[in-house]
C-alpha positions as MATLAB code, in Angstrom:
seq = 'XXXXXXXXXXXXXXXXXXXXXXXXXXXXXXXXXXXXXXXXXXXXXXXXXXXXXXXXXXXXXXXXXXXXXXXXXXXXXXXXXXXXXXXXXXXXXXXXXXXXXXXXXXXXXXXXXXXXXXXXXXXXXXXXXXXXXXXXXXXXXXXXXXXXXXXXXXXXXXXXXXXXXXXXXXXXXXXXXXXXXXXXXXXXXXXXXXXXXXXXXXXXXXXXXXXXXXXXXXXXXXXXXXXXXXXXXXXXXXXXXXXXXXXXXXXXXXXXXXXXXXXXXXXXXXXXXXXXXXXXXXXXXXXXXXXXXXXXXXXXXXXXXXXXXXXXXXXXXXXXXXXXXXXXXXXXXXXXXXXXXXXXXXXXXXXXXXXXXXXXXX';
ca = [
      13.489   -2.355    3.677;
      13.906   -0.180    6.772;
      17.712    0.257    5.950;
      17.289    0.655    2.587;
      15.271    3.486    3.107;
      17.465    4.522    6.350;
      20.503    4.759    3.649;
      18.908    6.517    0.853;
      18.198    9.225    3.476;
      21.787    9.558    5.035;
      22.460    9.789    1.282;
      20.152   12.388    0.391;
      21.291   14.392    3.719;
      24.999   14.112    2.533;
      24.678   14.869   -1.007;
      22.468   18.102   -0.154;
      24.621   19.114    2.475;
      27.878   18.888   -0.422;
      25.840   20.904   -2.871;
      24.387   23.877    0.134;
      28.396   24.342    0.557;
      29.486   24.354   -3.032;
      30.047   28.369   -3.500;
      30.018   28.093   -7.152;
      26.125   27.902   -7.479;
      26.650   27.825  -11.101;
      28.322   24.268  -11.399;
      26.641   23.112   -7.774;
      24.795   19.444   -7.743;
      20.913   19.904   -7.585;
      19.160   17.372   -5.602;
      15.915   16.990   -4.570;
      14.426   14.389   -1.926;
      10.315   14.148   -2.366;
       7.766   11.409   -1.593;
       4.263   10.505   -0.863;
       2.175    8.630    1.105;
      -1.836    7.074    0.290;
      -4.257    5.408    2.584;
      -7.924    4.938    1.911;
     -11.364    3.203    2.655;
     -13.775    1.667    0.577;
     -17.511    0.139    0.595;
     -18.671   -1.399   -2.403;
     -22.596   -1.353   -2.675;
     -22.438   -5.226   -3.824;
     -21.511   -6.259   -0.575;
     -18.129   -7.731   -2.036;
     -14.697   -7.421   -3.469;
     -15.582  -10.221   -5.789;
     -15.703   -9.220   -9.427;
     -17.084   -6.054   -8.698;
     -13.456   -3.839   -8.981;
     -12.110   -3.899  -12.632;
      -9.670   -1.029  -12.467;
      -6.508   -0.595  -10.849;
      -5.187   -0.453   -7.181;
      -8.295   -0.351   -5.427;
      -9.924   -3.961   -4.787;
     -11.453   -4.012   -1.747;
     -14.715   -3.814    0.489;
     -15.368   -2.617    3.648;
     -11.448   -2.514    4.462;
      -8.719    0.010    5.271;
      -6.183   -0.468    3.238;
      -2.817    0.992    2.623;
      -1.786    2.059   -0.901;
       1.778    3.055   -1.720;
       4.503    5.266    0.285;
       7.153    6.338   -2.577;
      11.191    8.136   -1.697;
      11.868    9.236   -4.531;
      15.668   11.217   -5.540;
      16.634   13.451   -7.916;
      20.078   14.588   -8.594;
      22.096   16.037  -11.609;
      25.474   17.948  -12.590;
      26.428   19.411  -15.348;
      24.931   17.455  -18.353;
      24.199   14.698  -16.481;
      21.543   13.365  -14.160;
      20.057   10.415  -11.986;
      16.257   10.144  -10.790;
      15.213    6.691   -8.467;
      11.734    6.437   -7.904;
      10.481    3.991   -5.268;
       7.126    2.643   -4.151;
       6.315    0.040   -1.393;
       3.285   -1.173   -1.323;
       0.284   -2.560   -2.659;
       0.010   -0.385   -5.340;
       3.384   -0.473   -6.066;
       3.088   -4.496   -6.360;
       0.360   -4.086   -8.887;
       1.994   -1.033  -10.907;
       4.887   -3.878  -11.269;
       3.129   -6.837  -11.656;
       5.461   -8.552  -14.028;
       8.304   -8.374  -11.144;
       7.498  -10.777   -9.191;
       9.487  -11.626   -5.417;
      12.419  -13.639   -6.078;
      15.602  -13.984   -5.428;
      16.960  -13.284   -8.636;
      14.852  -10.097   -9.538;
      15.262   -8.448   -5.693;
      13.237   -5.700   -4.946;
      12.925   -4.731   -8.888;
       9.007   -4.363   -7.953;
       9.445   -1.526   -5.852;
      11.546    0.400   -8.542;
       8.735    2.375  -10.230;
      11.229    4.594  -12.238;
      15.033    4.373  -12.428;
      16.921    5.792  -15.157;
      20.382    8.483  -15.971;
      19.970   10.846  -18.208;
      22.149   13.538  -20.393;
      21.607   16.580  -21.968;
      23.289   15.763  -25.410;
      22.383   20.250  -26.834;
      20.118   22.318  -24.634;
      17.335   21.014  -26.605;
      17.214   17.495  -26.682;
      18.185   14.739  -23.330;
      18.628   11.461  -23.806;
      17.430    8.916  -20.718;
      18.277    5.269  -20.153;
      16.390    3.466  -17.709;
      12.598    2.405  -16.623;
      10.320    5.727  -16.540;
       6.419    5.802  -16.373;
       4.731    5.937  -19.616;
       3.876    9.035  -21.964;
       0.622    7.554  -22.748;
      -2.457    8.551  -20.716;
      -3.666   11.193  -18.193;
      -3.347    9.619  -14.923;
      -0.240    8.715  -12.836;
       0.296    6.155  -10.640;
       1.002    8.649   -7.695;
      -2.353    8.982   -6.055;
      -1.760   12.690   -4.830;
      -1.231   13.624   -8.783;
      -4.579   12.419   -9.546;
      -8.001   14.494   -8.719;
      -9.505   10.922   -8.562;
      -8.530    8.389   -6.558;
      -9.932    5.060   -8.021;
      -8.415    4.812  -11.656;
      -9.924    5.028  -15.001;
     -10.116    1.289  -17.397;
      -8.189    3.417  -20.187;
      -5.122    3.897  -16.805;
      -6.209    0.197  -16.162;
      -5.643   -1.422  -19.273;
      -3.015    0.470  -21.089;
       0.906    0.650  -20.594;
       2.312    1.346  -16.840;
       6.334    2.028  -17.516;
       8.980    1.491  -20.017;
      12.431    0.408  -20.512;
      14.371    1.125  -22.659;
      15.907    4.572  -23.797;
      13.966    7.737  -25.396;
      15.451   11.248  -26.173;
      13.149   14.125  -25.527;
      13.200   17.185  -27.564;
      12.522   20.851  -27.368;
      11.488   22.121  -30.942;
      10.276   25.297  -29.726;
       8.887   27.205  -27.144;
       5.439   25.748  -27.814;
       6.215   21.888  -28.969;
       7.969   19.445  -27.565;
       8.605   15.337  -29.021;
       9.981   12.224  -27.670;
      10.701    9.117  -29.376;
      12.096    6.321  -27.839;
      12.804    2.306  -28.352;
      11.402    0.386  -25.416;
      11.424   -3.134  -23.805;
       8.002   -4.904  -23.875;
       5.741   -3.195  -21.871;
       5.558   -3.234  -18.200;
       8.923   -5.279  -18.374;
      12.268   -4.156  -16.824;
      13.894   -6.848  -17.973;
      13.060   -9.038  -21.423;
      16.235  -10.759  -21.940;
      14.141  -14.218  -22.811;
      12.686  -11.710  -26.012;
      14.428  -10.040  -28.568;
      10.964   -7.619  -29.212;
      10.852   -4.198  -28.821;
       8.389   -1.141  -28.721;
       8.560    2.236  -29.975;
       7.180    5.139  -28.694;
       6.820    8.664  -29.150;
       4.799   11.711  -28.484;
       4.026   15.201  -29.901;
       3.270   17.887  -27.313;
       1.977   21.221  -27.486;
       1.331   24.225  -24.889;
       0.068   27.673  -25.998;
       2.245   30.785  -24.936;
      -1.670   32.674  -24.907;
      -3.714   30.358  -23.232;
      -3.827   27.621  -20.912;
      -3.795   24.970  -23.021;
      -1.770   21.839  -23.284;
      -2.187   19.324  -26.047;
      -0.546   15.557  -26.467;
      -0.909   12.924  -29.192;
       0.812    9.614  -27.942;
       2.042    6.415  -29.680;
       3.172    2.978  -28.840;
       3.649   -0.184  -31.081;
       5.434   -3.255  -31.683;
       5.411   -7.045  -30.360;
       4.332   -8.207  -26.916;
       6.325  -11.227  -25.606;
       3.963  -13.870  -27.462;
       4.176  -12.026  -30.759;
       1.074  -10.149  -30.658;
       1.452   -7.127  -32.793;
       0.517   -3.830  -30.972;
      -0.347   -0.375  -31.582;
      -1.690    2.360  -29.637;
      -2.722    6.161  -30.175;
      -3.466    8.128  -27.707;
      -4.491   12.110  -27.008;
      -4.676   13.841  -23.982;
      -5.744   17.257  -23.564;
      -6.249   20.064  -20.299;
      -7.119   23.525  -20.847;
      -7.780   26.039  -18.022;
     -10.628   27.865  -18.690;
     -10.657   30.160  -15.912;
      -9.311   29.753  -12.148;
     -12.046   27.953  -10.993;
     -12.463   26.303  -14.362;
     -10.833   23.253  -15.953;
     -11.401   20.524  -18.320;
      -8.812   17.490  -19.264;
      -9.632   14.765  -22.080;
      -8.179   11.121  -22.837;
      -9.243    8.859  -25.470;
      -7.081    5.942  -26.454;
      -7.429    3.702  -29.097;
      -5.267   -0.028  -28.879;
      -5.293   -2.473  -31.748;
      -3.948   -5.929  -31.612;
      -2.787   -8.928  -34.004;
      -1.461  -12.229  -33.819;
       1.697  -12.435  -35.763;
       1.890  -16.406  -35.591;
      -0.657  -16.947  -38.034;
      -0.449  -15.973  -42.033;
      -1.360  -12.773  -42.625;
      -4.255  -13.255  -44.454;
      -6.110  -15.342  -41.533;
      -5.638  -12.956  -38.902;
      -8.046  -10.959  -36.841;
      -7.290   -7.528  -35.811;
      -9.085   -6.964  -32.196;
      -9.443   -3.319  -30.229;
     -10.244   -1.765  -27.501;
     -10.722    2.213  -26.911;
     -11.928    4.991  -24.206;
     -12.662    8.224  -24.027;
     -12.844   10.243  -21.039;
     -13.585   13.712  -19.591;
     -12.756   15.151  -16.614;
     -14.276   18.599  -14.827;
     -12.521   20.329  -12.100;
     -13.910   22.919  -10.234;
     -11.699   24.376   -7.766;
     -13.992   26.860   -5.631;
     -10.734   27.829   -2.926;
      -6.968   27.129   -2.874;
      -8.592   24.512   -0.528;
     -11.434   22.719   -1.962;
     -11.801   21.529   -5.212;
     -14.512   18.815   -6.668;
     -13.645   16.470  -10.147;
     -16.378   14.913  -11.959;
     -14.967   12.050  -14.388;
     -17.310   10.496  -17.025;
     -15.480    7.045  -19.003;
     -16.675    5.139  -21.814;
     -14.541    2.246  -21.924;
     -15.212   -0.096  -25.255;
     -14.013   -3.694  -25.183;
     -16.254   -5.469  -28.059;
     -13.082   -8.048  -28.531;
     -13.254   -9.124  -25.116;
      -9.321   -8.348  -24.736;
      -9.786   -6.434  -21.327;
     -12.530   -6.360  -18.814;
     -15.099   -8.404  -20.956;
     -12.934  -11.801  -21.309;
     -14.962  -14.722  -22.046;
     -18.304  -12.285  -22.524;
     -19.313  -13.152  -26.162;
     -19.221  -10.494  -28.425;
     -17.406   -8.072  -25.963;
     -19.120   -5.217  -24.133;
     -18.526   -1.935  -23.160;
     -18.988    0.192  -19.871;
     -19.804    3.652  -18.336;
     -18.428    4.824  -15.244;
     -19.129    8.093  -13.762;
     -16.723    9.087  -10.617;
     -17.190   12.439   -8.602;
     -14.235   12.897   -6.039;
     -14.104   16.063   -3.674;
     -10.661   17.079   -2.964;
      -9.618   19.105    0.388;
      -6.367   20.344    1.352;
      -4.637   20.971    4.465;
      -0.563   21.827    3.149;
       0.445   18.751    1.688;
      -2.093   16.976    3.061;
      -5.173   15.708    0.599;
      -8.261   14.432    1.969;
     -10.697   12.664   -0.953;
     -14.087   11.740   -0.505;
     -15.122    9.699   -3.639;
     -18.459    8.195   -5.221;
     -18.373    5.895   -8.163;
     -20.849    3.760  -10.563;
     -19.877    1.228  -12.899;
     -22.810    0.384  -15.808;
     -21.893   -2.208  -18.046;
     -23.483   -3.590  -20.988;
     -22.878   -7.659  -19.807;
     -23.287   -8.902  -16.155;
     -19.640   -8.509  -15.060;
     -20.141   -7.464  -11.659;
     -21.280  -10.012   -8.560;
     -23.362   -8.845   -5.539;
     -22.436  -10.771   -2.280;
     -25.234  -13.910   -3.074;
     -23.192  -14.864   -6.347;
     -25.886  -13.579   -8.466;
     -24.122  -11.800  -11.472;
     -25.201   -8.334  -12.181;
     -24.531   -5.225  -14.348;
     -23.181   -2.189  -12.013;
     -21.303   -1.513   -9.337;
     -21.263    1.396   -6.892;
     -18.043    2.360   -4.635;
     -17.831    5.082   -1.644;
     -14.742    5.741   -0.629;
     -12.418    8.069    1.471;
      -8.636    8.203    0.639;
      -6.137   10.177    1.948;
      -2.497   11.282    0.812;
       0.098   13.346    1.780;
       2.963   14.575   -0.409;
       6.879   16.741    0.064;
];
């Protein structure tokens, strides 16, 4: 890993050093090198790990832990360009769960995006590869979040795809991607011949801050469950200190194995809103209220008859020094089943998190 990572920086120094001495700044390469780093600590009011984290990335108790360092390169010329994406890590393990360690599939889990793309007009690019998906508000990048622990609609829905998707520029204001995708979270699905499709509407006023998406994702999972997802996400800036993003999702599924006419269509959905005050350049505080609905037990409330749903409320205070993010977090988890454990065994219905994380970004 150490020269893997030694190499991808001799080649980022050599390409960038070609395109500083290319005169002709008009066909020159661009490349750029950026990455990221997360650490963070967390106490869980249970007393234990045990049951008691349902969302991604962060299950632990009274623990440092180390979440992800990422390298990731960009380069392009002409019409053409490359980005790889890595992530080592725990995080990146569980953002690519399906890859796991062998000698066959290499270190596919710490690709989180890899993919060429080609600017076919000026208005529409066509990419082939594994990229992160289009659906949802947070990213798996901890400094690109304003919370650090995850939401269940993050949790539960799509990570990446893989497959190819051409994204388009109707206009000033809207923009649309549609693409055909592997199964998701797979980078490789050579054992299925099912496919996804996805695609997305977007939309960002020219007079206010605004920025609008409407998401979509269906087709068969590897077992021949039928899937489809819609999904809206929505930030406007209301003034500089101001702001206010939205998610809901909604995610249906069906078994395809049985005849039509005997099967049961199960969903899950989510809404969430998220308030961010940002009081200097420096500090900034986000207050995130979920409502995660799961009355098919398909996600968090497996084997809890008749399903359940939970609240979460998560208030995260973000300082910056440069690149440098320090977050302070408080979370509580209220759920309509006992699906949480406190340290005895004894099954309960909430769970409350403190945490500090840290991240640094170039």
């Amino acid at each position: 890993m150490k020269r893997m990572l030694t190499t991808l920086f001799a080649m980022g120094s050599t390409m960038l050093a070609m395109s500083q001495s290319t005169t002709d700044t008009t066909t020159a390469p661009a490349f750029k090198l950026s990455g990221s780093a997360d650490v963070y600590y967390k106490y869980n009011f249970n007393g234990t790990a045990d049951n008691n984290n349902k969302t991604s990335f962060t299950n632990s108790h009274n623990s440092f832990e180390l979440g992800m360092v990422s390298l990731k390169v960009e380069h392009g010329f002409k019409k053409g360009n490359i980005v790889a994406d890595l992530g080592f890590g725990k995080r990146a393990g569980e953002f690519s769960y399906n890859d796991v360690p062998d000698a066959s599939k290499g270190l596919s889990m710490a690709i989180k995006q890899l993919y060429v793309g080609y600017e076919l007009t000026d208005k529409i690019k066509i990419s082939l590869g594994s990229y992160a998906t289009h659906v949802g508000y947070e990213l798996v990048d901890a400094y690109a979040n304003r919370n650090y622990s995850m939401s269940y609609m993050f949790s539960y829905g799509p990570f990446f795809h893989t497959g190819v998707k051409a994204d388009i520029a109707i206009s000033s204001q809207f923009s649309a991607m549609i693409g055909v995708f592997n199964p998701t979270d797979l980078k490789s699905a050579s054992f299925t011949g099912h496919k996804y499709i996805g695609a997305q509407l977007g939309y960002t006023s020219s007079k206010i801050p605004l920025k609008l998406y409407l998401n979509y994702l269906e087709g068969k999972d590897t077992s021949g469950i039928q899937n489809h997802q819609i999904d809206f996400v929505g930030t406007y800036q209301i003034t500089s200190v101001f702001g206010l993003g939205y998610n809901a999702t909604y995610s249906t599924y069906s078994n395809t194995a049985v005849p039509k006419a005997a099967r049961d269509n199960a969903n899950w959905w989510g809404n969430a809103l998220y308030v961010n005050l940002d009081f200097t350049d420096k500090v900034g505080l986000t207050l995130r209220g979920e409502y995660f609905s799961d009355k098919d037990g398909l996600k968090v409330f497996g084997g809890v008859p008749d399903g359940g749903n939970v609240v979460a409320g998560t208030l995260t205070l973000n300082y910056k020094v440069g690149n440098l993010t320090i977050m302070p977090e408080i979370r509580l988890d209220k759920a309509s089943a006992n699906i949480f454990q406190k340290k005895d065994g004894k099954a309960v219905d909430q769970s409350g998190n403190v945490l500090i994380a840290a991240t640094y970004h170039f």
